[in-house]
DRENZA-619396 format. One record per residue: residue in one letter; x, z, y of N, C-alpha, C in turn. Coordinates in nm, 2 decimals. Layout:
<atoms>
A, X, Z, Y, X, Z, Y, X, Z, Y
...
</atoms>
This chain:
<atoms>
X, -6.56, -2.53, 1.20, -6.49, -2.41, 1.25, -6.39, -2.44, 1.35
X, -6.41, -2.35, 1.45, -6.25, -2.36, 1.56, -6.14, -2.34, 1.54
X, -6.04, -2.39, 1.60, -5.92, -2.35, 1.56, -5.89, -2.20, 1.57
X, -5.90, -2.18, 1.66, -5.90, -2.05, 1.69, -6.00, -1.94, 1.56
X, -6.07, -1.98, 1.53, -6.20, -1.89, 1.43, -6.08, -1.92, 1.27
X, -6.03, -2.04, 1.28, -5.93, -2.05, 1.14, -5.84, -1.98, 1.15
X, -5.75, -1.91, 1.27, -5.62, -1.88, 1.28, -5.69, -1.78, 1.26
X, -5.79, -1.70, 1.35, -5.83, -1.50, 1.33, -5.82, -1.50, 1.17
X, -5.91, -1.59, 1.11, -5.95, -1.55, 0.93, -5.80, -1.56, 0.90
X, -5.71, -1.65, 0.90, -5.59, -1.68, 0.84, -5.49, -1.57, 0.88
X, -5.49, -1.49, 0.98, -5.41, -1.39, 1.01, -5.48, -1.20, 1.03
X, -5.59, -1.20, 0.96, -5.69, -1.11, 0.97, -5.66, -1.05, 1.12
X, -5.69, -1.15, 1.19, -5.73, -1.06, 1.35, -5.63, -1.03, 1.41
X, -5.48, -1.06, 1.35, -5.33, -1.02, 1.41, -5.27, -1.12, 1.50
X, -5.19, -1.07, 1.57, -5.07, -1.18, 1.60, -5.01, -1.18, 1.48
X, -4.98, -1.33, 1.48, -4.91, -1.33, 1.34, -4.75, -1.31, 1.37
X, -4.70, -1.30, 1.46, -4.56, -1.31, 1.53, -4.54, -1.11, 1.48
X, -4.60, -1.01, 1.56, -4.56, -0.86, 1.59, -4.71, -0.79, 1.54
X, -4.81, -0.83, 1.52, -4.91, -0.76, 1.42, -5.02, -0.70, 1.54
X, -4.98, -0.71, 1.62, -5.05, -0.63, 1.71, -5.25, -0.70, 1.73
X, -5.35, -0.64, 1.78, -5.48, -0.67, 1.74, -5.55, -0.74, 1.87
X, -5.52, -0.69, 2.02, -5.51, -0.70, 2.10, -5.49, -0.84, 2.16
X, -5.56, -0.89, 2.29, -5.57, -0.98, 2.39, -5.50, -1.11, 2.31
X, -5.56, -1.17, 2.14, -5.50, -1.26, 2.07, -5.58, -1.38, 2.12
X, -5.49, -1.50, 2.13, -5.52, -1.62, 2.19, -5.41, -1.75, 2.08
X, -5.52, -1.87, 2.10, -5.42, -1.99, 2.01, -5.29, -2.01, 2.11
X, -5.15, -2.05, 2.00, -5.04, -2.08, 2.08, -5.00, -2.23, 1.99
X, -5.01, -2.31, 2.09, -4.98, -2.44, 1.98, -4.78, -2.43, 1.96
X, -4.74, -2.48, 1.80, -4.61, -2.45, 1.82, -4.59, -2.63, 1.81
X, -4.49, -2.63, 1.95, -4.48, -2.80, 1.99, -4.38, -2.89, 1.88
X, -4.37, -2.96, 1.86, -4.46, -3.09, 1.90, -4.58, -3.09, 1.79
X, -4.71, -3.05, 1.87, -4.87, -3.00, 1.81, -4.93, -3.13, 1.79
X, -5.06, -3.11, 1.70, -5.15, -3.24, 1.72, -5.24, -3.14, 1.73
X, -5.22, -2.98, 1.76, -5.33, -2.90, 1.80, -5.42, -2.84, 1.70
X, -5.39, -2.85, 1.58, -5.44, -2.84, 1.44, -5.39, -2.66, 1.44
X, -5.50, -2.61, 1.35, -5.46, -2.50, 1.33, -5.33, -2.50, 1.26
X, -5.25, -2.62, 1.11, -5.17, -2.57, 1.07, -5.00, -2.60, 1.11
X, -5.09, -2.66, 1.29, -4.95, -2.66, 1.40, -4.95, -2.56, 1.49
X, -5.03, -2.45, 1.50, -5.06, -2.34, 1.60, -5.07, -2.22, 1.54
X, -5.02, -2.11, 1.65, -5.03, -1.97, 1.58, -5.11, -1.86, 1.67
X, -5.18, -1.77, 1.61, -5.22, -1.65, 1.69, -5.14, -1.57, 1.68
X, -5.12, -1.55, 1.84, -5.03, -1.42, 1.93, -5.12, -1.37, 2.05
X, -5.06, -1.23, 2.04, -5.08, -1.17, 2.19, -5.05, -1.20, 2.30
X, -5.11, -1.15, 2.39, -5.11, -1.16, 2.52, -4.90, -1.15, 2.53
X, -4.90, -1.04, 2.50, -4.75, -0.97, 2.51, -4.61, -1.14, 2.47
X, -4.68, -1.17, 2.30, -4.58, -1.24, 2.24, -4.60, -1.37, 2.36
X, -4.70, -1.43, 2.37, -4.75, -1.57, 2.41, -4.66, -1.57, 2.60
X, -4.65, -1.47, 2.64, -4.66, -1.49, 2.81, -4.47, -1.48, 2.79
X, -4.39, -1.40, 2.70, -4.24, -1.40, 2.71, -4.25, -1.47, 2.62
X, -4.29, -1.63, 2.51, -4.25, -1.70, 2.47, -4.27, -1.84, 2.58
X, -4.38, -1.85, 2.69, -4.37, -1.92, 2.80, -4.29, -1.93, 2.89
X, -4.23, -1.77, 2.91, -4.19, -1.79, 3.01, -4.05, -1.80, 3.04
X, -3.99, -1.79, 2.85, -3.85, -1.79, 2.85, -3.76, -1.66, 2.82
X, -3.85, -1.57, 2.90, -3.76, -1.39, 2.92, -3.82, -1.36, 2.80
X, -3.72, -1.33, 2.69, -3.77, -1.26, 2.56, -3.69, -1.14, 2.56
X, -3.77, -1.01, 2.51, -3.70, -0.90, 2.48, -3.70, -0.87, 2.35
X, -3.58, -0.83, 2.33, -3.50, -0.84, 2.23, -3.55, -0.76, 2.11
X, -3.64, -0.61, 2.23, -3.64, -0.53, 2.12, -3.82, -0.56, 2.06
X, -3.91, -0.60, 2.15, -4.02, -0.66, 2.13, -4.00, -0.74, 1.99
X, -3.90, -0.85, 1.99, -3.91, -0.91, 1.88, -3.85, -0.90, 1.78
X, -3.83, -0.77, 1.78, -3.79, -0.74, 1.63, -3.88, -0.74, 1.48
X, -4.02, -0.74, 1.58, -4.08, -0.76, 1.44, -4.05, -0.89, 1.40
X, -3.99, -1.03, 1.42, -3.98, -1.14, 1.40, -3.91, -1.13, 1.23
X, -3.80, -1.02, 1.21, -3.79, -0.94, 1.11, -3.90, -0.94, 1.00
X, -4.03, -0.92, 1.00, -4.14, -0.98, 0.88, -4.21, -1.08, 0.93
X, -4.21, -1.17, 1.02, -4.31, -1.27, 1.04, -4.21, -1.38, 0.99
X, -4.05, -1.39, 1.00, -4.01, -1.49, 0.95, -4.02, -1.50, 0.84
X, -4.08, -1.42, 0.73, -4.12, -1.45, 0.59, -4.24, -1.50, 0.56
X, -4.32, -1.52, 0.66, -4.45, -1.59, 0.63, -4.48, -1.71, 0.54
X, -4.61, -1.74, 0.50, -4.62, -1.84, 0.43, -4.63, -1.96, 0.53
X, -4.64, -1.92, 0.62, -4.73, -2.00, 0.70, -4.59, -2.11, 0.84
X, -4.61, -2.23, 0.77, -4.49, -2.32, 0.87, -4.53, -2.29, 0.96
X, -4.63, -2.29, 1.10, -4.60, -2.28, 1.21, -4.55, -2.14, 1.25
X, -4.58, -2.05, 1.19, -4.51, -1.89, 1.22, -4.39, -1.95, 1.17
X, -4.34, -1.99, 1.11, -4.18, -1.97, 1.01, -4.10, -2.02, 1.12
X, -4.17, -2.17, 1.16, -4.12, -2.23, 1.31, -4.10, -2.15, 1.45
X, -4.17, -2.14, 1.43, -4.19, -2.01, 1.60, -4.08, -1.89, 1.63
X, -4.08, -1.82, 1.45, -3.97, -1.73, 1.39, -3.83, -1.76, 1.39
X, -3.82, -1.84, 1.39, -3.67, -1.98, 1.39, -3.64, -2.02, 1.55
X, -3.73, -2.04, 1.60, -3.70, -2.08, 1.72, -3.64, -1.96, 1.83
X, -3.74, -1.84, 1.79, -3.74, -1.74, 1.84, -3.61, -1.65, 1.85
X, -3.56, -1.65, 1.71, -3.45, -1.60, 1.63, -3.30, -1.70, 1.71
X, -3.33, -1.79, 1.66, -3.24, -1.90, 1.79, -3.21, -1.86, 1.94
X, -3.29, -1.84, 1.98, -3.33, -1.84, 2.13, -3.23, -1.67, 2.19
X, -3.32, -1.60, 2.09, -3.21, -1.45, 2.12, -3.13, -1.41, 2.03
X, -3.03, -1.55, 1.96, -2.87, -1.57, 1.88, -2.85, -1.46, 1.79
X, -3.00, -1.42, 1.74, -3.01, -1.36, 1.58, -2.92, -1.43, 1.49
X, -2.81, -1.46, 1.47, -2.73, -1.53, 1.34, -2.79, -1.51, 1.19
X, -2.77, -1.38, 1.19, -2.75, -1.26, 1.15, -2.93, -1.31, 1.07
X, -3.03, -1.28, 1.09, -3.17, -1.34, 1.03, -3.16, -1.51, 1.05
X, -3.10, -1.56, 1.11, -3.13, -1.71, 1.05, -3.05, -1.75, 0.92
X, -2.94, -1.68, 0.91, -2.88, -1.73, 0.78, -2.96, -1.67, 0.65
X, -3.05, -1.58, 0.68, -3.17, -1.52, 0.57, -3.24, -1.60, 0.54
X, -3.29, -1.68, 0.66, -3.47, -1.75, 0.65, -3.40, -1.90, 0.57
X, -3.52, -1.90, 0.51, -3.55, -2.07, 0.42, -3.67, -2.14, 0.49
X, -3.59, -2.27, 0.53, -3.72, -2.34, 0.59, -3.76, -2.50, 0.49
X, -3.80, -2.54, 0.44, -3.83, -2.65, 0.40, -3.79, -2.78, 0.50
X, -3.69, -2.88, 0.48, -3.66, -2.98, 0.52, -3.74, -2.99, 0.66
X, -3.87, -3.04, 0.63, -3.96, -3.05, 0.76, -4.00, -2.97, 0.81
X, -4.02, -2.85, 0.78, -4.00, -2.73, 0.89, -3.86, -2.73, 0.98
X, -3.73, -2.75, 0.89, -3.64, -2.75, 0.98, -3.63, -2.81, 1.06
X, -3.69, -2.96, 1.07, -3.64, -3.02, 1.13, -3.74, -3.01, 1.28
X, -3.89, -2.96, 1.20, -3.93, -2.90, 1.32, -3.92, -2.85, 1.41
X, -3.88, -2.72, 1.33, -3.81, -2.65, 1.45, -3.71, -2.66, 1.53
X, -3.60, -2.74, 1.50, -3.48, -2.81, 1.58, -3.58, -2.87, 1.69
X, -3.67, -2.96, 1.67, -3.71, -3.00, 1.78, -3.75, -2.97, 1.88
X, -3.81, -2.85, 1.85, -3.89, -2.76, 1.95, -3.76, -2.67, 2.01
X, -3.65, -2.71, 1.97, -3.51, -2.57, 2.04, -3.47, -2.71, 2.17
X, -3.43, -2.66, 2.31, -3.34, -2.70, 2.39, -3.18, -2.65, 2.34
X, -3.16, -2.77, 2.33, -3.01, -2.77, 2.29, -2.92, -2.73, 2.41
X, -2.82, -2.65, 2.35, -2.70, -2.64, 2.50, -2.58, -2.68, 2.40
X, -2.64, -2.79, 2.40, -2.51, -2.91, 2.37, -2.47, -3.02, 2.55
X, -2.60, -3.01, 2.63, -2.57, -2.99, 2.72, -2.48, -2.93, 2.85
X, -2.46, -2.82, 2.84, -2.41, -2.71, 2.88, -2.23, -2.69, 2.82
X, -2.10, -2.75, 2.88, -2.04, -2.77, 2.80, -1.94, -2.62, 2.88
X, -1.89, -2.54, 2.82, -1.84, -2.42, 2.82, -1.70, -2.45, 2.74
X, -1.58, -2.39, 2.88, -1.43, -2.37, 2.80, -1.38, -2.26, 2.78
X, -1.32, -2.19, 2.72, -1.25, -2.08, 2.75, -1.12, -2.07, 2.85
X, -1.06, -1.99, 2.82, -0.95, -2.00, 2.93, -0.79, -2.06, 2.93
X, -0.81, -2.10, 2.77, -0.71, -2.23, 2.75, -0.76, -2.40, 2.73
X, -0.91, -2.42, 2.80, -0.96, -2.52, 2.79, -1.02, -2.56, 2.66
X, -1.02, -2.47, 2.59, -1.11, -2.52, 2.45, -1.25, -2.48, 2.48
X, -1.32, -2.62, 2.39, -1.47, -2.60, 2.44, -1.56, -2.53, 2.33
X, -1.60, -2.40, 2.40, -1.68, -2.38, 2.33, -1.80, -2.36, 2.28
X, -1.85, -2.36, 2.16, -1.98, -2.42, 2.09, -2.06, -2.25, 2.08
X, -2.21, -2.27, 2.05, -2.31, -2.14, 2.00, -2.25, -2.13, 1.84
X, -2.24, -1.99, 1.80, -2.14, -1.95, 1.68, -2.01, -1.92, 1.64
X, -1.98, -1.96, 1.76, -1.79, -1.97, 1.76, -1.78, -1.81, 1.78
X, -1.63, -1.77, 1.75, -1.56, -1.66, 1.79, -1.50, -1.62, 1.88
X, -1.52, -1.53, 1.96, -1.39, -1.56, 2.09, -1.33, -1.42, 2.11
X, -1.23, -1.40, 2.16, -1.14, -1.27, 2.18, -1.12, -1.25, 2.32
X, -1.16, -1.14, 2.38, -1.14, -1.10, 2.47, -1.00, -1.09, 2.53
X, -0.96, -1.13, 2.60, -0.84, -1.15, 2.63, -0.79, -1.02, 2.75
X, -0.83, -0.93, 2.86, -0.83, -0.81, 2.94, -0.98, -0.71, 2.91
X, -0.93, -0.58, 2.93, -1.01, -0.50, 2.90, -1.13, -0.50, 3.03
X, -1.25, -0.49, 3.00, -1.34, -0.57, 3.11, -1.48, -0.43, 3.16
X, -1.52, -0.45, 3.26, -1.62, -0.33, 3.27, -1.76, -0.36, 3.26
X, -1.81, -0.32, 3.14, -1.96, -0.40, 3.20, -2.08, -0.32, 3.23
X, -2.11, -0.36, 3.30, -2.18, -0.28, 3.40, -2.32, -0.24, 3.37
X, -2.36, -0.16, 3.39, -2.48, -0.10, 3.34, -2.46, -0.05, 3.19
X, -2.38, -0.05, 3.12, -2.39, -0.07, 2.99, -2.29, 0.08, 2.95
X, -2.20, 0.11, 3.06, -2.15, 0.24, 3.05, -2.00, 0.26, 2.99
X, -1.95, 0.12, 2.94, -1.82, 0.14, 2.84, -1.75, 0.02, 2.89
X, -1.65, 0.00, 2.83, -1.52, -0.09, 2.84, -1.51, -0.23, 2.76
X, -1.52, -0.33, 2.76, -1.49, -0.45, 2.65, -1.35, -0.42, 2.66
X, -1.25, -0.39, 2.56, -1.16, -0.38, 2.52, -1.07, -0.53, 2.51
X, -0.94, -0.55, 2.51, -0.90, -0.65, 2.51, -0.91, -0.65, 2.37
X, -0.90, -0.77, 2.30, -0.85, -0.75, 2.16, -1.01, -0.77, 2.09
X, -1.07, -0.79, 2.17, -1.23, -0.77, 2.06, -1.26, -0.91, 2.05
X, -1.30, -0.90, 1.90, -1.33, -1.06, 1.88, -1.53, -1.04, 1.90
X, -1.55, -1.11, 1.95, -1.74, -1.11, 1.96, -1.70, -1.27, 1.87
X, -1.83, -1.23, 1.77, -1.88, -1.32, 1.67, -2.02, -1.39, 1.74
X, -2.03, -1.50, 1.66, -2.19, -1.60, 1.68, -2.26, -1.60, 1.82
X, -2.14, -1.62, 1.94, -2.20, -1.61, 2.05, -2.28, -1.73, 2.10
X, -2.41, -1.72, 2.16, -2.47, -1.84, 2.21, -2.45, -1.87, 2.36
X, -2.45, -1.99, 2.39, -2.43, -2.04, 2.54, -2.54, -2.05, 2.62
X, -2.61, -1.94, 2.70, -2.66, -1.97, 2.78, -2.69, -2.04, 2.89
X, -2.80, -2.16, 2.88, -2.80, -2.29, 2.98, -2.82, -2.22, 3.13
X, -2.85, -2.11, 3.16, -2.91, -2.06, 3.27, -2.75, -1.99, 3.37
X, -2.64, -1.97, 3.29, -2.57, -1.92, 3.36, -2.43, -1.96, 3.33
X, -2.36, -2.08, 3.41, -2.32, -2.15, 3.38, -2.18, -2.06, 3.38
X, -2.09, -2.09, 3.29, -1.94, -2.04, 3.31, -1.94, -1.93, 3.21
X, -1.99, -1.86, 3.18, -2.06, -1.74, 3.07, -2.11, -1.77, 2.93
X, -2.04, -1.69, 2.80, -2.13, -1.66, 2.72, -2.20, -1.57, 2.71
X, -2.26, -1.54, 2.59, -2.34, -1.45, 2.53, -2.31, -1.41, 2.40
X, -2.29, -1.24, 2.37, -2.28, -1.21, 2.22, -2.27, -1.07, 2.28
X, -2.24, -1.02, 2.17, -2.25, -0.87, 2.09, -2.12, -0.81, 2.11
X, -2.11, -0.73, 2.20, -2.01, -0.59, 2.22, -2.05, -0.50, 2.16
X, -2.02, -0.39, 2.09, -2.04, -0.22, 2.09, -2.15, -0.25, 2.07
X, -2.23, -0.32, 2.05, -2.41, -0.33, 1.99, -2.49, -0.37, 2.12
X, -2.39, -0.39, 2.20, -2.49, -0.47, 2.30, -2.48, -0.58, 2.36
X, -2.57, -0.65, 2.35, -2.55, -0.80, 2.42, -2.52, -0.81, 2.56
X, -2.43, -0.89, 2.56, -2.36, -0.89, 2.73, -2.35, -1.06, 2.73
X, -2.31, -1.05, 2.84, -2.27, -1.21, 2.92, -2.13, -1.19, 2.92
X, -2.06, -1.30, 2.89, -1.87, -1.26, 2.94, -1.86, -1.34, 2.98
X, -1.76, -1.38, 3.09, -1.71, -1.48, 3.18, -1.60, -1.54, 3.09
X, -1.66, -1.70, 3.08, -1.52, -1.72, 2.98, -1.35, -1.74, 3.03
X, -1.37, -1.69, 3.12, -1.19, -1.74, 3.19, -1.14, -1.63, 3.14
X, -1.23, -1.50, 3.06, -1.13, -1.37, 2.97, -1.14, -1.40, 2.84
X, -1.20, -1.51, 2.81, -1.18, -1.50, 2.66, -1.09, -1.61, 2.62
X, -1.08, -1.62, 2.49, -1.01, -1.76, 2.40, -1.05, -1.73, 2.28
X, -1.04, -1.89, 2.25, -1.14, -1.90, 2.07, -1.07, -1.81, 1.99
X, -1.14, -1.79, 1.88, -1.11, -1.69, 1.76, -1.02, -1.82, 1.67
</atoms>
C-alpha cells in the first residue's frame, strides 16, 4: 500500500490539520524518512501556507482539534504550527511525548538568532513581557496602543528586524521595540 492510500484510510479522506475533503496531497513532516508515520494529509489550502511561510491566523484555527490527535506527525505539525503563529496560549495545553518534542523543536527555526533589545538595551527573548512605553497608532487596525500596556508571550519575528510581535486589543501587531521595555 502507498503512503498516500495509508494516510487517506488513516484520516478518512480529510486533512488531518482543518478537516477539509478537497485537493488532499502527502506533506512529509521534516526531518522524514518519508514513512507514512512521518507524513500527514493536507489540503491544497493547509500544504501551500505551510511552504510558504504566510500562515493565516484565522485558517488555523482548526489546529484547536488537530493538536489532540493520536497521531505524532499531526501532533508535530500542530506544535510547529502553534509556534510559528505564538499561540502560547494552546501550547501550554498540548502534551507531546519526549520524542515528539524533541521532534518538533527540530523542525522550528529558532530566532535565537535574531537578537532584539528594547529601549533600555535589554534583550529580548519569544514569551517575554513588554510594556509599551508612548501611546502608538496602528494602522489599519483603527485604535491606539496605549502607553502603559503590557503585551504578554510576544514572539520575535526573523523577517523584520527591530520589531516584535504580540497581542494588543485582540490583535496581533508588530511594535517597534525602541517604544517598549521588559515587563
Amino acid at each position: 500500500m502507498s503512503v498516500e492510500q495509508e494516510l487517506k484510510e488513516r484520516s478518512s479522506n480529510k486533512c488531518e490539520l482543518c478537516a477539509s475533503e478537497e485537493n488532499l496531497s502527502v506533506l512529509e513532516v521534516s526531518p522524514s524518512d518519508g514513512s507514512a508515520e512521518q507524513s500527514i494529509l493536507v489540503c491544497s489550502t493547509c500544504k501551500g501556507q505551510i511552504e510558504s511561510g504566510e500562515l493565516d491566523e484565522t485558517h488555523f484555527n482548526c489546529l484547536n482539534d488537530s493538536m489532540w490527535s493520536e497521531v505524532p506527525a499531526v501532533k508535530v505539525m500542530s506544535y510547529r504550527l502553534l509556534s510559528t503563529l505564538g499561540r502560547q496560549d494552546l501550547l501550554d495545553m498540548m502534551y507531546l511525548e519526549d520524542e515528539e518534542k524533541a521532534w518538533a523543536e527540530a523542525g522550528l527555526s529558532s530566532g535565537e538568532d535574531v537578537i532584539v533589545k528594547d529601549a533600555n538595551g535589554v534583550v529580548l527573548k519569544a514569551g517575554d513581557s513588554v510594556v509599551i512605553l508612548k501611546d502608538l497608532d496602528v494602522k489599519g487596525a483603527g485604535f491606539t496602543a496605549k502607553r502603559g500596556t503590557t503585551v504578554r508571550n510576544i514572539s520575535i519575528p526573523a523577517d523584520v528586524e527591530g520589531h516584535i510581535e504580540g497581542r494588543v486589543n485582540g490583535a496581533k501587531i508588530y511594535l517597534k521595540t525602541e517604544f517598549l521595555k521588559k515587563a
